[in-house]
Backbone atoms as SQL, in Angstrom:
CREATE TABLE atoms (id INTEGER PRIMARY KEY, chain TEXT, resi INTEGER, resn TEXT, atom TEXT, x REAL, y REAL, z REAL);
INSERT INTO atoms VALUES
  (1, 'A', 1, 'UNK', 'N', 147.105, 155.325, 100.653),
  (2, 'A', 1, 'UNK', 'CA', 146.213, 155.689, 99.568),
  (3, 'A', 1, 'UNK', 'C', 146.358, 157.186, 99.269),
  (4, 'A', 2, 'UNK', 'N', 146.365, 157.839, 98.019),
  (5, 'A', 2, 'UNK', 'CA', 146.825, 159.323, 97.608),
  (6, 'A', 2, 'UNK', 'C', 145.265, 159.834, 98.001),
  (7, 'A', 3, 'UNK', 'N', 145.857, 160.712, 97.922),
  (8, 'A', 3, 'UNK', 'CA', 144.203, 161.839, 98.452),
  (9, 'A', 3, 'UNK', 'C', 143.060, 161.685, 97.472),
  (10, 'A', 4, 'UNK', 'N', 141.594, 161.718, 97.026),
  (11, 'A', 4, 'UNK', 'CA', 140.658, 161.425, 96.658),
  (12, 'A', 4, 'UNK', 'C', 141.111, 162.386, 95.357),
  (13, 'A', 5, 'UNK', 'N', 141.238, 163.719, 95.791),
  (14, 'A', 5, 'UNK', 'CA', 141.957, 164.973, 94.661),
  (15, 'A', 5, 'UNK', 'C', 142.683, 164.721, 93.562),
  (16, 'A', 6, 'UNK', 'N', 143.455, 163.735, 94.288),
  (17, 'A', 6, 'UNK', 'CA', 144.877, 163.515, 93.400),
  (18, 'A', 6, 'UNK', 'C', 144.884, 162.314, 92.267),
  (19, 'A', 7, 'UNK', 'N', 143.841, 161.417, 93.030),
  (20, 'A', 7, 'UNK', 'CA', 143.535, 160.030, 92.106),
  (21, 'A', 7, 'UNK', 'C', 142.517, 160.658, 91.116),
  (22, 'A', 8, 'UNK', 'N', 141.304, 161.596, 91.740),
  (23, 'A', 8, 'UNK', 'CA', 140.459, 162.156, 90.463),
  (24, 'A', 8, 'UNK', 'C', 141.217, 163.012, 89.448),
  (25, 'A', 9, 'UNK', 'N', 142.032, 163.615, 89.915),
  (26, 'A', 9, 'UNK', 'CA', 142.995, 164.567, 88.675),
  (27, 'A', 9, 'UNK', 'C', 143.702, 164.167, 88.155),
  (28, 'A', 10, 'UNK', 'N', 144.050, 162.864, 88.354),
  (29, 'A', 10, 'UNK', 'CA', 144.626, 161.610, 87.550),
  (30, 'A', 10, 'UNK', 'C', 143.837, 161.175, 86.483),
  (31, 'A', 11, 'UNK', 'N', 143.313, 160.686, 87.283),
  (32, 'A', 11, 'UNK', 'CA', 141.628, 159.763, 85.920),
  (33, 'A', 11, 'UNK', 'C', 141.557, 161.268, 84.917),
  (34, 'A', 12, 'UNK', 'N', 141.084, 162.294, 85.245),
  (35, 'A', 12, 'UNK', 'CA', 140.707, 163.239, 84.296),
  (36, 'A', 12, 'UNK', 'C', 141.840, 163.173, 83.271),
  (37, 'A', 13, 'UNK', 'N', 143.170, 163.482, 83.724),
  (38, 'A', 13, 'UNK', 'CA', 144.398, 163.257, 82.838),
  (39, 'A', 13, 'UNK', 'C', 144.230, 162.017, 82.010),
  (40, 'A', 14, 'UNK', 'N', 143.856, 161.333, 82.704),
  (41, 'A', 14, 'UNK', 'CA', 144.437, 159.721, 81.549),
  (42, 'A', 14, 'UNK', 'C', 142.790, 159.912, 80.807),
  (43, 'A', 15, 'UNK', 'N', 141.861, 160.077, 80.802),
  (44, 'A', 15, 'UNK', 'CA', 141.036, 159.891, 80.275),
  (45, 'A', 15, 'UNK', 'C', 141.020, 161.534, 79.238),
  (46, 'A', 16, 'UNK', 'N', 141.532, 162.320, 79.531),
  (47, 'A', 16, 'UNK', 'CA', 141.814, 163.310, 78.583),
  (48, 'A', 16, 'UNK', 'C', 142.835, 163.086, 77.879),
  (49, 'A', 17, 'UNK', 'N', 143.539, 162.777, 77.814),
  (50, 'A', 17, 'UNK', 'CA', 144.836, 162.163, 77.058),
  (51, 'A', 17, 'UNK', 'C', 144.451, 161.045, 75.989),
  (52, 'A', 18, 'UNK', 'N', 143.615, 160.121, 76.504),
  (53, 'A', 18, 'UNK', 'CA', 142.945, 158.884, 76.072),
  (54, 'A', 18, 'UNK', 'C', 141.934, 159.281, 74.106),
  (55, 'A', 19, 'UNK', 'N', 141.703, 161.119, 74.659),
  (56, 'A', 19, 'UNK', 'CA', 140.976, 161.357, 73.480),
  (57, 'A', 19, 'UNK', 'C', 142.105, 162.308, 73.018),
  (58, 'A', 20, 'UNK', 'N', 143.372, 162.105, 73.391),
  (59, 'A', 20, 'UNK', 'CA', 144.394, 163.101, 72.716),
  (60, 'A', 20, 'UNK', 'C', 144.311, 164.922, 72.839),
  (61, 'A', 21, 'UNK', 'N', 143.624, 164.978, 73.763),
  (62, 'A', 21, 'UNK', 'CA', 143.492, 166.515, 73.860),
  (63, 'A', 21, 'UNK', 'C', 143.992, 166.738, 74.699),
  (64, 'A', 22, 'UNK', 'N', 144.851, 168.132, 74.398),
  (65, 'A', 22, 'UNK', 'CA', 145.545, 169.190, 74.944),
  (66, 'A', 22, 'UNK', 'C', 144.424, 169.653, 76.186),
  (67, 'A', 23, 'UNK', 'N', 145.475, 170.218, 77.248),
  (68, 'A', 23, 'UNK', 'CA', 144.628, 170.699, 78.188),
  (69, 'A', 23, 'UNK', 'C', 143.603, 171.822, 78.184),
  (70, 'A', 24, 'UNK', 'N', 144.247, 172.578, 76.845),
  (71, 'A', 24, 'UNK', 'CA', 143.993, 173.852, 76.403),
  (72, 'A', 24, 'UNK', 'C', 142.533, 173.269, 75.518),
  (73, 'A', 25, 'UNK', 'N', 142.464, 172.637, 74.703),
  (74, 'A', 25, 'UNK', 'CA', 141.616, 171.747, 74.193),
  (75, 'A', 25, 'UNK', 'C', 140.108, 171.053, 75.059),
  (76, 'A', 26, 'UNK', 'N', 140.842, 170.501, 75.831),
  (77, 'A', 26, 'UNK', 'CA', 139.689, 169.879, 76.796),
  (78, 'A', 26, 'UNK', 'C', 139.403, 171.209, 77.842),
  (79, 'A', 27, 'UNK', 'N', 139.748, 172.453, 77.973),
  (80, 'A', 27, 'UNK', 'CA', 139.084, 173.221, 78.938),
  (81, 'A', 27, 'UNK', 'C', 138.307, 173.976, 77.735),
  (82, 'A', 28, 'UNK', 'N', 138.375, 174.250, 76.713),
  (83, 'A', 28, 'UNK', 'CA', 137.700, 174.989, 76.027),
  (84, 'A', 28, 'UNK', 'C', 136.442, 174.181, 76.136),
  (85, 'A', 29, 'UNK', 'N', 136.564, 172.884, 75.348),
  (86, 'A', 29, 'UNK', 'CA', 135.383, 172.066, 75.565),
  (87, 'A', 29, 'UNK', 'C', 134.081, 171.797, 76.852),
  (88, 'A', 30, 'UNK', 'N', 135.151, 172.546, 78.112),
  (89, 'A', 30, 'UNK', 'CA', 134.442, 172.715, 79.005),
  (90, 'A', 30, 'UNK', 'C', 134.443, 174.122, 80.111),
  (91, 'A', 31, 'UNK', 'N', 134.086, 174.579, 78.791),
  (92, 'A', 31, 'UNK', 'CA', 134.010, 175.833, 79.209),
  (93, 'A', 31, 'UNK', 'C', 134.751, 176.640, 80.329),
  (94, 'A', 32, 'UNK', 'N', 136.261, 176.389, 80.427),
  (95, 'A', 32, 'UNK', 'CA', 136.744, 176.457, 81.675),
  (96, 'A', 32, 'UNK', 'C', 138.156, 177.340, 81.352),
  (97, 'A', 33, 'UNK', 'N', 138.856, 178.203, 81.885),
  (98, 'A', 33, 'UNK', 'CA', 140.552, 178.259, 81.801),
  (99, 'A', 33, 'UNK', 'C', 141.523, 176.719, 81.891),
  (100, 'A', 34, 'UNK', 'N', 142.280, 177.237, 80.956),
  (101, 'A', 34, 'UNK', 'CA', 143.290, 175.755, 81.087),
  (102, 'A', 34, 'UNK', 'C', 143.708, 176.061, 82.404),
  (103, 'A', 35, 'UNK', 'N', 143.885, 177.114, 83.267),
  (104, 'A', 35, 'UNK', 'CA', 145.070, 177.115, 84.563),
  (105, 'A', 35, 'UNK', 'C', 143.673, 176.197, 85.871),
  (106, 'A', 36, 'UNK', 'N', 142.367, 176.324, 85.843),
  (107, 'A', 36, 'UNK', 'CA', 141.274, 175.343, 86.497),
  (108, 'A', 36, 'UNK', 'C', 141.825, 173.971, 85.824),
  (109, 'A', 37, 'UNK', 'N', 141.594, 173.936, 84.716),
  (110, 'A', 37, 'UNK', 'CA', 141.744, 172.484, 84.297),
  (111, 'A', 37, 'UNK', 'C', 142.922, 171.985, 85.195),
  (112, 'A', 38, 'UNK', 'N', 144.396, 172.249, 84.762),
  (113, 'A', 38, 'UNK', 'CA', 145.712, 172.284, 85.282),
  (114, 'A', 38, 'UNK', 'C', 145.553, 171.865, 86.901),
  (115, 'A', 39, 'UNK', 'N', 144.526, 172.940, 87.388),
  (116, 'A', 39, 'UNK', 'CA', 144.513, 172.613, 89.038),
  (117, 'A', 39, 'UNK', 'C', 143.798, 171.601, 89.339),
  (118, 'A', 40, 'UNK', 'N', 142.749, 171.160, 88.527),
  (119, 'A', 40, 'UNK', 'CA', 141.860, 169.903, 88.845),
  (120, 'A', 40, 'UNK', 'C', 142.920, 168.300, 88.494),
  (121, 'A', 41, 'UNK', 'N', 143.425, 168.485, 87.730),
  (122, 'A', 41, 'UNK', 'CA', 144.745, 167.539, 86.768),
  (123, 'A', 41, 'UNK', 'C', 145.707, 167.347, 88.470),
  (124, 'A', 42, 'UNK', 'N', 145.683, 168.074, 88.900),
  (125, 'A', 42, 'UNK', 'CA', 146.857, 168.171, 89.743),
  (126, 'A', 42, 'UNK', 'C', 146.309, 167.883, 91.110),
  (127, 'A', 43, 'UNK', 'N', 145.126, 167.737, 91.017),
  (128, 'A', 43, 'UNK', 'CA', 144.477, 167.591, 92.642),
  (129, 'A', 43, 'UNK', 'C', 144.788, 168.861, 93.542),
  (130, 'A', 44, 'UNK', 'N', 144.866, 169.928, 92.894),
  (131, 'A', 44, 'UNK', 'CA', 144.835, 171.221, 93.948),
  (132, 'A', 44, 'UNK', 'C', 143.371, 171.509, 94.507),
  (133, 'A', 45, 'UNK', 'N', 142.321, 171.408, 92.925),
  (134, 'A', 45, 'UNK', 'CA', 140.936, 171.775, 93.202),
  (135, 'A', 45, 'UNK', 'C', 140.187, 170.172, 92.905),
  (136, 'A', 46, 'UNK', 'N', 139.357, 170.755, 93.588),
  (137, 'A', 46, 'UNK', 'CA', 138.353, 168.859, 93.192),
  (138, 'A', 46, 'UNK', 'C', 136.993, 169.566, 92.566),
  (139, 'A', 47, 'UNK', 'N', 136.541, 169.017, 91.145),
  (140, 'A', 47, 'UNK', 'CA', 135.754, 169.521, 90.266),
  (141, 'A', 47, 'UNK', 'C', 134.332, 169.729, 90.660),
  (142, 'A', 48, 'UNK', 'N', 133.971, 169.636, 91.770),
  (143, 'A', 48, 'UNK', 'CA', 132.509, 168.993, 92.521),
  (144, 'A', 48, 'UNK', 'C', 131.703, 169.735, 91.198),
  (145, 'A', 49, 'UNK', 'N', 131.588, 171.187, 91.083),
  (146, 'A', 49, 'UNK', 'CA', 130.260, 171.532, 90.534),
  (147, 'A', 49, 'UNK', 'C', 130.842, 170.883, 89.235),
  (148, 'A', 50, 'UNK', 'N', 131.500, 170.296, 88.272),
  (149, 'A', 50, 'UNK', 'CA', 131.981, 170.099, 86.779),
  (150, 'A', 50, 'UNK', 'C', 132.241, 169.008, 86.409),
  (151, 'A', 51, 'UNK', 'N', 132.157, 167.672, 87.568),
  (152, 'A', 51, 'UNK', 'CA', 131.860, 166.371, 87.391),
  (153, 'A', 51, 'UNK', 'C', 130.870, 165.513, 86.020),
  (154, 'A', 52, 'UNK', 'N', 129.317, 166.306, 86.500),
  (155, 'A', 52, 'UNK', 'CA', 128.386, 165.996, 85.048),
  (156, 'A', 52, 'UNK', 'C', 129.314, 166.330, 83.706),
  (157, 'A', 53, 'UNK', 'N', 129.640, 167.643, 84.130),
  (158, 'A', 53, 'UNK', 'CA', 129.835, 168.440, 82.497),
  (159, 'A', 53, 'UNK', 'C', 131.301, 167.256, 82.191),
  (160, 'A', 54, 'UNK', 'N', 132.460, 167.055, 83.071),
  (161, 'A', 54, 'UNK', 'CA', 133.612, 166.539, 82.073),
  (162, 'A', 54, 'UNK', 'C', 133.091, 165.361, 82.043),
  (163, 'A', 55, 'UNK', 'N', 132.418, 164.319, 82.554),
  (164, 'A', 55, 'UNK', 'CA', 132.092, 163.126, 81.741),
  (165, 'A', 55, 'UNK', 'C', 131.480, 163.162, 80.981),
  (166, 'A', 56, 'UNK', 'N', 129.985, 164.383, 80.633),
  (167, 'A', 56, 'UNK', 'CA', 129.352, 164.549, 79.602),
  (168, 'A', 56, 'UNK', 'C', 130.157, 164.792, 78.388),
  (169, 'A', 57, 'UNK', 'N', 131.316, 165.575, 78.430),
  (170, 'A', 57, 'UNK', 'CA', 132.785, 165.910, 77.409),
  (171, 'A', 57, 'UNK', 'C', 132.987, 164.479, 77.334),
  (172, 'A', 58, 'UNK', 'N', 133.373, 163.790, 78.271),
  (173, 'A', 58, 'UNK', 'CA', 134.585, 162.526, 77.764),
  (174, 'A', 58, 'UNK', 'C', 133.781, 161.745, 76.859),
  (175, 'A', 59, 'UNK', 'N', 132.378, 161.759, 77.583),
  (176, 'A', 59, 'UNK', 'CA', 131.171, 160.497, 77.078),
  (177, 'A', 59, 'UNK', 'C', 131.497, 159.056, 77.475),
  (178, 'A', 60, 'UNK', 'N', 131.400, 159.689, 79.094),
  (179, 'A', 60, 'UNK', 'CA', 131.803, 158.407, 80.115),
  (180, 'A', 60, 'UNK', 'C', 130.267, 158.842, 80.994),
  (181, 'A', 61, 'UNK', 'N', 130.115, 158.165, 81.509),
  (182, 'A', 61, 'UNK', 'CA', 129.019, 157.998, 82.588),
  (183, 'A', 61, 'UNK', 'C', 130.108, 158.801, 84.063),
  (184, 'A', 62, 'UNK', 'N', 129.625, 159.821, 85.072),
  (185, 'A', 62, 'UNK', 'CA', 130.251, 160.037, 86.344),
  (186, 'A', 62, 'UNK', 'C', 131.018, 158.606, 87.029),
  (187, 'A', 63, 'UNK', 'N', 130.179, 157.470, 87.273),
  (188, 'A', 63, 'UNK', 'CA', 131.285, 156.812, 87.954),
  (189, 'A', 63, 'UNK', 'C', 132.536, 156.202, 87.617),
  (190, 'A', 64, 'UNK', 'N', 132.679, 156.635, 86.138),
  (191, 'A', 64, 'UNK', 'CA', 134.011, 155.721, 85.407),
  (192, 'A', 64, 'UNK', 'C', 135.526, 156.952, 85.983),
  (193, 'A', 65, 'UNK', 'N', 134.636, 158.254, 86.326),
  (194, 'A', 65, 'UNK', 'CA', 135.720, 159.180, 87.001),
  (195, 'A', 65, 'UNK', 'C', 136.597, 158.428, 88.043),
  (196, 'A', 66, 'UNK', 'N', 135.351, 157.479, 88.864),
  (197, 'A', 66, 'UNK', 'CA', 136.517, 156.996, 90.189),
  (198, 'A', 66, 'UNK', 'C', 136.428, 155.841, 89.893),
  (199, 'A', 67, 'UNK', 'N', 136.746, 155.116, 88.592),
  (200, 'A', 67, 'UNK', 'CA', 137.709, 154.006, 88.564),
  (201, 'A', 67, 'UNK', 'C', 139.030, 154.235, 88.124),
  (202, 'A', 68, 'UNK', 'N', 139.719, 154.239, 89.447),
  (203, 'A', 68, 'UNK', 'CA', 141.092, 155.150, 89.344),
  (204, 'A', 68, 'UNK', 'C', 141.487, 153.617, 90.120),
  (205, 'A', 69, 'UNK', 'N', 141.018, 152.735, 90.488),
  (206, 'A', 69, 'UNK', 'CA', 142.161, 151.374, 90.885),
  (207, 'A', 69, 'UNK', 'C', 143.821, 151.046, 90.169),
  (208, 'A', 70, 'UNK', 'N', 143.515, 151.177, 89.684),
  (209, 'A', 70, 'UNK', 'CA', 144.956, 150.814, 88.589),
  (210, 'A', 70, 'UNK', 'C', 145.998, 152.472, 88.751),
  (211, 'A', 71, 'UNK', 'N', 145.470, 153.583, 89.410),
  (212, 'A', 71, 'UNK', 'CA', 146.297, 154.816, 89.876),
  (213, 'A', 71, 'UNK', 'C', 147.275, 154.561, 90.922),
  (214, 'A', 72, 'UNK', 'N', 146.240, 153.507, 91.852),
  (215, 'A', 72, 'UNK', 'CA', 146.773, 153.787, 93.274),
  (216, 'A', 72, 'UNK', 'C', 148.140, 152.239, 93.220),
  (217, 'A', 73, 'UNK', 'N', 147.835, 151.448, 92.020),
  (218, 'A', 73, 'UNK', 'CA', 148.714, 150.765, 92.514),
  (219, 'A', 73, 'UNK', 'C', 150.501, 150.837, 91.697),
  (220, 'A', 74, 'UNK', 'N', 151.300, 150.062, 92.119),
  (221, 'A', 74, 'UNK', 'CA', 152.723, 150.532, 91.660),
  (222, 'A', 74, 'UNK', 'C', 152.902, 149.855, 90.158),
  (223, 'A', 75, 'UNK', 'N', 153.666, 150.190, 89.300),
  (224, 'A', 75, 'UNK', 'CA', 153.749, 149.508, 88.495),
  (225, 'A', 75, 'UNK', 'C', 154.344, 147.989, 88.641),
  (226, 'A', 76, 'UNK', 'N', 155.145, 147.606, 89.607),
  (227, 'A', 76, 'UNK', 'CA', 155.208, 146.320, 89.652),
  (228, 'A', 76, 'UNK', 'C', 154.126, 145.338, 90.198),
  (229, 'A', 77, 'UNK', 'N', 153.271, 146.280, 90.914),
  (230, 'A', 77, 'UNK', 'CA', 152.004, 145.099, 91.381),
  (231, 'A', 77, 'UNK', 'C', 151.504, 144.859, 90.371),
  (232, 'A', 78, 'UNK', 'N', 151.296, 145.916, 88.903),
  (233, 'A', 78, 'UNK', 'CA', 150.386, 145.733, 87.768),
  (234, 'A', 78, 'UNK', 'C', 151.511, 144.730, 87.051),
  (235, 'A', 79, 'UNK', 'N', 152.428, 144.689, 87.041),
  (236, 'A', 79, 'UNK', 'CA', 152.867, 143.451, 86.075),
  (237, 'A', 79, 'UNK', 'C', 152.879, 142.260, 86.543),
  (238, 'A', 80, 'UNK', 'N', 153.056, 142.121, 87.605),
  (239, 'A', 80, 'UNK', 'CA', 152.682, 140.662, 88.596),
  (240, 'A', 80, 'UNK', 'C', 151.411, 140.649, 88.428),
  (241, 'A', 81, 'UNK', 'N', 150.599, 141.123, 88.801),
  (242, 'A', 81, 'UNK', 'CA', 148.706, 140.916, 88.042),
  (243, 'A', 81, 'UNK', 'C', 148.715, 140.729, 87.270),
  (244, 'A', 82, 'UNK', 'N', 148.869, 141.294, 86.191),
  (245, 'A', 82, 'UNK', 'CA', 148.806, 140.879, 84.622),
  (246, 'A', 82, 'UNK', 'C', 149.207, 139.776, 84.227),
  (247, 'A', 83, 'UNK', 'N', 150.520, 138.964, 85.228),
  (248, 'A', 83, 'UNK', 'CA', 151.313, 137.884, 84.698),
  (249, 'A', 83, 'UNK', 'C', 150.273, 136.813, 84.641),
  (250, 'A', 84, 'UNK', 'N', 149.672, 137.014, 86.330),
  (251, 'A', 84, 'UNK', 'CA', 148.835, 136.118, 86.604),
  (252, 'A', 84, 'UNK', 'C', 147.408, 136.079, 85.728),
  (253, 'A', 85, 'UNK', 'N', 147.171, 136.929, 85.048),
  (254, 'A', 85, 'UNK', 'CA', 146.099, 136.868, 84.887),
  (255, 'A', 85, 'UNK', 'C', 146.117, 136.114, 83.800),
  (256, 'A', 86, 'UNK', 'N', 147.389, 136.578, 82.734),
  (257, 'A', 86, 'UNK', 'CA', 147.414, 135.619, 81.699),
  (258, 'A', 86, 'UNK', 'C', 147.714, 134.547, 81.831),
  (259, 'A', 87, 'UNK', 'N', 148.340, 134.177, 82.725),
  (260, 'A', 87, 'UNK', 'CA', 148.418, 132.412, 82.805),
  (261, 'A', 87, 'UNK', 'C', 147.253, 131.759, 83.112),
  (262, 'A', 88, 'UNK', 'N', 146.432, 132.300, 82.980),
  (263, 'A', 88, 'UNK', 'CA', 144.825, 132.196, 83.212),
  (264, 'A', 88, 'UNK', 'C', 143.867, 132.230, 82.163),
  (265, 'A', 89, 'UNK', 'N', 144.738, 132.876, 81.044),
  (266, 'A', 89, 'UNK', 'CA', 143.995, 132.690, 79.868),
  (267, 'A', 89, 'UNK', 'C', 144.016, 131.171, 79.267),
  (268, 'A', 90, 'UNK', 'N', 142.845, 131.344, 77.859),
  (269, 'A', 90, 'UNK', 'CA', 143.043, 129.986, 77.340),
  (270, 'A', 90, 'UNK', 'C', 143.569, 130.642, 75.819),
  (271, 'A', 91, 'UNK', 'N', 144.269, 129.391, 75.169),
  (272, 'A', 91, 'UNK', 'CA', 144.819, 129.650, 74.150),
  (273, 'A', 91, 'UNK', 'C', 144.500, 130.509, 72.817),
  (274, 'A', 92, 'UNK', 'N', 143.273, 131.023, 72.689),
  (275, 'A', 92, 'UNK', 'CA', 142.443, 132.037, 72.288),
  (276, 'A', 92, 'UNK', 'C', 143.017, 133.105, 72.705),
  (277, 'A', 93, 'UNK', 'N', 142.378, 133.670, 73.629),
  (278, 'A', 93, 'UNK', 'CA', 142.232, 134.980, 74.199),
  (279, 'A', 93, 'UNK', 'C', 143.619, 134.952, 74.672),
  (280, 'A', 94, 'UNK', 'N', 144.961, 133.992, 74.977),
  (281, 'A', 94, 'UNK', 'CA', 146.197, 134.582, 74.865),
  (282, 'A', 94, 'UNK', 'C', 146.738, 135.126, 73.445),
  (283, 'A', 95, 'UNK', 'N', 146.317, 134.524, 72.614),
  (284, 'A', 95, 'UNK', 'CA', 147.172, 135.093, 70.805),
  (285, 'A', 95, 'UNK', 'C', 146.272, 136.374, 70.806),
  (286, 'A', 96, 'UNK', 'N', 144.904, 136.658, 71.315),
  (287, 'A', 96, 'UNK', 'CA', 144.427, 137.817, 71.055),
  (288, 'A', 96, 'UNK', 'C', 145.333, 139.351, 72.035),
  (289, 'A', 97, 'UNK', 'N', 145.253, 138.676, 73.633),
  (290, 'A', 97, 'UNK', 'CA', 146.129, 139.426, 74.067),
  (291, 'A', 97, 'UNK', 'C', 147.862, 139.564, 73.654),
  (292, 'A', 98, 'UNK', 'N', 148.032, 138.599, 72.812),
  (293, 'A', 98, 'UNK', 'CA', 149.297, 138.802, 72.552),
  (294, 'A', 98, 'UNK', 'C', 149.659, 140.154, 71.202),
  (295, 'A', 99, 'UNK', 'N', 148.400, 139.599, 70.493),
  (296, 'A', 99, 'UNK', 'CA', 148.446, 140.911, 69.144),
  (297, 'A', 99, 'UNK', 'C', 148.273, 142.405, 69.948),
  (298, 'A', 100, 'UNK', 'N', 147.383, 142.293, 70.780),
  (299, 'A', 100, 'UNK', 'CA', 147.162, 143.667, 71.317),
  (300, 'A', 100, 'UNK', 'C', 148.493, 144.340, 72.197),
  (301, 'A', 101, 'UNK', 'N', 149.206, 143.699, 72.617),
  (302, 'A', 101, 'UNK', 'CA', 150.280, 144.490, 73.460),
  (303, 'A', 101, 'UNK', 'C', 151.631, 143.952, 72.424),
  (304, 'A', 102, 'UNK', 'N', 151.488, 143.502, 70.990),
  (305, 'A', 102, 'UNK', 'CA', 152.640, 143.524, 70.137),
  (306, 'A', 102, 'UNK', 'C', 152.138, 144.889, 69.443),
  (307, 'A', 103, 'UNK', 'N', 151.037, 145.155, 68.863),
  (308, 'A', 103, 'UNK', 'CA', 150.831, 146.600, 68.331),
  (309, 'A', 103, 'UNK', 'C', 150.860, 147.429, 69.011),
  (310, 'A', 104, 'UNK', 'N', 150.574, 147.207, 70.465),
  (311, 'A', 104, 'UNK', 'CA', 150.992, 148.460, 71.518),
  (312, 'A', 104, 'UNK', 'C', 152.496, 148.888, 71.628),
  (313, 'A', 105, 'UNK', 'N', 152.966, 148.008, 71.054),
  (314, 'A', 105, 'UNK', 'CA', 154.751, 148.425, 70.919),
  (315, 'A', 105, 'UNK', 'C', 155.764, 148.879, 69.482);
C-alpha cells in the first residue's frame, strides 16, 4: 500500500484536474504558493491544517479526499473489475455505459 501522503496527493491531483485547474490556479484559490500545493500533489507534505479549506475549494465534503481506492490499485485489476462488473449489467444500463465510455473516446 503507497504511503497515506502519496495516495492523498493523488486524490488532490485528480480531483484538481477534474475541475481543470492549473496548480497555479488551485493554490491561488487556496490561498497557498503553487511550490506547497506541488509538495502536497507529491506526498512530500500532508495538508493536515488545509484539508477543510481544499474540499471547501473542490466542493467535496473531507471524506471524498480518502476515497483514493481506485489509486492504490493497478490498471489491470481495474479492467478485470470493470469487465466483471459489466457482465453484470442489464441491457439498459449496458447501452448507457456503452455511450459513456464511446464519448469518453
Amino acid at each position: 500500500m503507497d504511503d497515506i501522503r502519496l495516495l492523498i496527493g493523488k486524490r488532490i491531483k485528480e480531483l484538481r484536474k477534474s475541475k481543470n485547474w492549473t496548480q497555479e490556479q488551485f493554490a491561488e484559490k487556496l490561498d497557498i504558493d503553487q511550490r506547497s500545493l506541488s509538495a502536497i500533489e507529491c506526498g512530500v507534505n500532508f495538508p493536515t491544517k488545509n484539508f477543510i479549506k481544499i474540499a471547501q475549494t473542490l466542493g467535496i465534503e473531507v471524506k471524498e479526499l480518502f476515497d483514493f481506492e481506485h489509486l492504490e490499485k493497478s490498471e489491470e485489476t481495474m479492467r478485470k473489475e470493470a469487465k466483471k462488473y459489466i457482465e453484470k449489467l442489464n441491457s439498459h444500463d449496458l447501452k448507457v455505459i456503452f455511450k459513456l465510455l464511446k464519448a469518453m473516446n
